[in-house]
N, C-alpha and C positions, 0 to 999 in steps of 0.2 A: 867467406865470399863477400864480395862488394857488390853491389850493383849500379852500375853508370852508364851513362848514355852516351854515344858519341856519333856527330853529325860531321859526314863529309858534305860541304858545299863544293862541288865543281865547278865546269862549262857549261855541261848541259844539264845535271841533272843535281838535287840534294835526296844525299840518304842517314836515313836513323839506325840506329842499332842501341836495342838496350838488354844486357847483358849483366848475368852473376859472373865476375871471375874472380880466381885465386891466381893471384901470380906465384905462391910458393909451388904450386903443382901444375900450374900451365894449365890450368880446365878454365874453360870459358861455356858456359849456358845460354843458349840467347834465347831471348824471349818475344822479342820484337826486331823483327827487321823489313824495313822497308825503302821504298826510290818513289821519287816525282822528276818527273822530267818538266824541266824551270828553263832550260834555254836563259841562265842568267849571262853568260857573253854571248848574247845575239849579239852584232853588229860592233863588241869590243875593237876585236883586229882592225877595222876600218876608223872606228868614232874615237874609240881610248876612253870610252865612256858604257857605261851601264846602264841598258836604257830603260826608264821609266816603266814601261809594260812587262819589260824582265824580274826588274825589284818587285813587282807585286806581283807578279808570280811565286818567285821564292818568299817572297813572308808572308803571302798565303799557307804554301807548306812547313814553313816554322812554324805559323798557328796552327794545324792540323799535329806537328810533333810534339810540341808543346802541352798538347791534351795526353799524347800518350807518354808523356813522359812522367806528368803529373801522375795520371792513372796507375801507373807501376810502379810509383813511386823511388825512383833512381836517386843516389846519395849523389853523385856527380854526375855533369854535365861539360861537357869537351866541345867544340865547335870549331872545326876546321876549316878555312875557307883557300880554294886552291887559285889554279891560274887565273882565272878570269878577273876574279876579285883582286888579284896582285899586281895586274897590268891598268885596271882602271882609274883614271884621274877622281873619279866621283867616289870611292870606295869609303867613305866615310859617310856618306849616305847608306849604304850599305852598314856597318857598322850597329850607326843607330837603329837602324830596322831591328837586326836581329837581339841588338838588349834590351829592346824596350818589349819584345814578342815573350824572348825565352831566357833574359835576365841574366844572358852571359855574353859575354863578347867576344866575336869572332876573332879566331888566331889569322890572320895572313900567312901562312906559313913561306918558306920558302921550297924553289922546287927539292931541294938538299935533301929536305927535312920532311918534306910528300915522300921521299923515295926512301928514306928512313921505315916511316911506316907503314908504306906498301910490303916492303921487307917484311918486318916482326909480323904481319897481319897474316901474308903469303905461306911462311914460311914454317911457323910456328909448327905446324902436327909436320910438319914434310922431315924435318932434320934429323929422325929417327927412321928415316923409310930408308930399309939396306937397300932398294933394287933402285933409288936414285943416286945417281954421284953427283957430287960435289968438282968443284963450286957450280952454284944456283945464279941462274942470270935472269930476275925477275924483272919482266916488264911492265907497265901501267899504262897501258895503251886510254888515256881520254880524252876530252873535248876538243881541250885547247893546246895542253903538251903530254910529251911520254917520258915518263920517269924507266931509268934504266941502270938498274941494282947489281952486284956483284959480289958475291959473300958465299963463308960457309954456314955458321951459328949464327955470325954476324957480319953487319957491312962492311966489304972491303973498300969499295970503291963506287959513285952513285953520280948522278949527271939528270939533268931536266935540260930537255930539247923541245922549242915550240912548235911538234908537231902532232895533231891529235886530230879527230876524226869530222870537230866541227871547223877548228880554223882550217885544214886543208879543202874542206868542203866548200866556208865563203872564200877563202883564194882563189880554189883554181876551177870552181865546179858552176859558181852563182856567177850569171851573167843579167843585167837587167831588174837585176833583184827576185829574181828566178832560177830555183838548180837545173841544169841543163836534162834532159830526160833521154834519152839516156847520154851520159858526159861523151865527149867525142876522145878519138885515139890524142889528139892532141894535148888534151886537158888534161887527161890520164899522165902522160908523156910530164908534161910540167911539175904536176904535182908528184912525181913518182922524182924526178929530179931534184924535189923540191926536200923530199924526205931521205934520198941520198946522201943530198948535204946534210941534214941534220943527222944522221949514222953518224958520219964522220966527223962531227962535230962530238959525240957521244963515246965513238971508239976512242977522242983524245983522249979523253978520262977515264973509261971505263973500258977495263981487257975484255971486251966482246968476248973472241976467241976461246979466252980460257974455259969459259963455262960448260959443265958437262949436264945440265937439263935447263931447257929452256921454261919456266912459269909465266903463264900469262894471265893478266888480271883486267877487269872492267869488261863494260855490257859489251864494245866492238869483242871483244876475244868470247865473250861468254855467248853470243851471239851466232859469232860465226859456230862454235864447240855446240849450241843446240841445231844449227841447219846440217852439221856434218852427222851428227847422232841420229836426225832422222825425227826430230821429237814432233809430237802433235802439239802437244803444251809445254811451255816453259817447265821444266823441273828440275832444280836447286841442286835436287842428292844426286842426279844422273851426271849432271853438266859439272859439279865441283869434283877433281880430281880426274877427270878425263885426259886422255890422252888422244890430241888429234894430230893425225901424219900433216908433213910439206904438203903431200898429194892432194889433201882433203883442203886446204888452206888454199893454195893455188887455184883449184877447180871452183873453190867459192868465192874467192876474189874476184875472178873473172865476170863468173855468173851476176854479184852484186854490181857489178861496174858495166853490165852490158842490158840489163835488164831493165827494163820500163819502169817505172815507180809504182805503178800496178800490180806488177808480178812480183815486188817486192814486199809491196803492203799484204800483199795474199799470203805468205807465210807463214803458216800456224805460230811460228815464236818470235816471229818480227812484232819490238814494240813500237807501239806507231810514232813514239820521239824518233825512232833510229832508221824510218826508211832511206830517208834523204843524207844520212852519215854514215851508214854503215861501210857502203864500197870506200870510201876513204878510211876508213877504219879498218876493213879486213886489208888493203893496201898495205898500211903501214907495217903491220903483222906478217906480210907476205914477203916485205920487204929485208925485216929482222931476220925470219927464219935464212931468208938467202945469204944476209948478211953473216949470220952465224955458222950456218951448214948446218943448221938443227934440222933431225929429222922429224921433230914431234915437237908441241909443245903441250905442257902438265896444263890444265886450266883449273885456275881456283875461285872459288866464290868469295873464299876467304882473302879483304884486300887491305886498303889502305885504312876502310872502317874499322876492320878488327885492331888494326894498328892503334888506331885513335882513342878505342874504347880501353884497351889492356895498358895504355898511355895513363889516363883517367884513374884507371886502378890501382 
């Protein structure tokens, strides 16, 4: 067994994961896994910059993983940094934050190469389950874009589209520099057009269609899979591998997209990063299933981190 650590930096949020794995035998132990919600592309889509209050946000929680990293003592150290980071003119400012915190340097990955390891991370226990068919059309529903995978073992076909639950959120939802309370039919309407096109930009490359189980990955999809469950508290083992109907995805979309910011925050498993993103988030999600005709999607906890860390190993 090795043990390595591997950090996804997204849009909104950076998570650690430190883990024993054997790649001869596919076991992975984790030992640590954790999220901060860093809002590092606040105001990207608009500035093309990374702003100042965002970066010291995230290299605050680099110095919090950084202890736990040391702590556990992990042979490798992997550092992934996704859209937000990819799109900003400053990102070299960024850079130096996190080698000088945690002594490695962030990969800029490209979206290809996110949806690579959203795959191996997703998929890894699934490809032995007789009662899923194949092929597997894994999505990464986050911040800033959605990665959309296609494969059996491995990738067939893979696509990143700038749609995810924070930039749809400052396009088509913040007016004033305020999210609208509750967003109007209009704003809905735009951004739901807005995520159409990007399907379709997505179906170029990736056979949608083919796919016979739909997996969903990141906190919008894990999100909506605890408000369908009914949970009082967040729970990990309930919510990974669940299976949530069209019915149940539809009925929460709605609900998130029509609801006060109030009644959303009130949610036993609303984290308070995801009041003001989530109805863009269960959108997008709402949108794929209709795209696909999926009647269900698998939700896993297992995502692009486990990808990164088995990467490491």
């Amino acid at each position: 067994m090795t043990r390595v650590a591997g950090i996804d930096c997204g849009t909104n949020s950076i998570r650690l994961l430190v883990a024993d794995c054997d790649p001869a035998t596919g076991e992975l132990v984790e030992l640590d896994r954790r999220m901060t919600i860093v809002r590092l592309g606040q105001g990207v889509d608009r500035t093309g910059r990374l702003a100042p209050e965002a970066l010291e946000r995230t290299f605050a929680a680099c110095r919090e993983y950084a202890a736990v990293i040391k702590e556990l003592g992990a042979e490798r150290v992997r550092f992934v940094a996704t859209s937000a980071s990819r799109d900003a003119e400053n990102r070299e400012d960024f850079v130096r934050g996190v080698l000088d915190i945690l002594g490695v340097e962030p990969e800029v990955i490209s979206g290809e190469q996110e949806a690579e390891f959203s795959f191996t991370g997703a998929t890894k226990e699934l490809t032995g389950a007789a009662h899923l068919e194949k092929p597997f059309l894994v999505v990464d529903i986050g911040g800033g874009s959605t990665e959309f995978v296609v494969g059996e073992e491995h990738v067939r076909a893979a696509r990143s589209v700038d749609v995810g639950c924070v930039r749809m959120t400052e396009r088509h939802l913040v007016v004033d520099g305020e999210v609208t309370d509750p967003p109007t039919a209009a704003q809905i309407a735009a951004m739901r057009a807005d995520i159409e096109a990007a399907l379709d930009l997505a179906a170029a490359t990736v056979p949608l269609g083919e796919a016979r189980t739909l997996v969903g990955l990141a906190g919008s999809v894990t999100t909506v899979a605890a408000i369908a469950l009914g949970l009082d508290a967040y729970e990990s083992e309930r919510i990974h591998h669940s299976r949530i109907s069209y019915e149940q995805v539809r009925e929460i979309s709605g609900r998130m997209l029509t609801a006060p910011h109030a009644e959303r925050a009130a949610i036993p498993v609303m984290h308070p990063g995801r009041v003001d993103v989530i109805g863009a988030g269960a959108l997008v999600l709402l949108a794929i299933m209709e795209r696909t005709g999926a009647t269900e999607v698998v939700v896993s906890e297992h995502d692009i981190l486990d990808g990164i860390a088995w990467s490491a190993a």
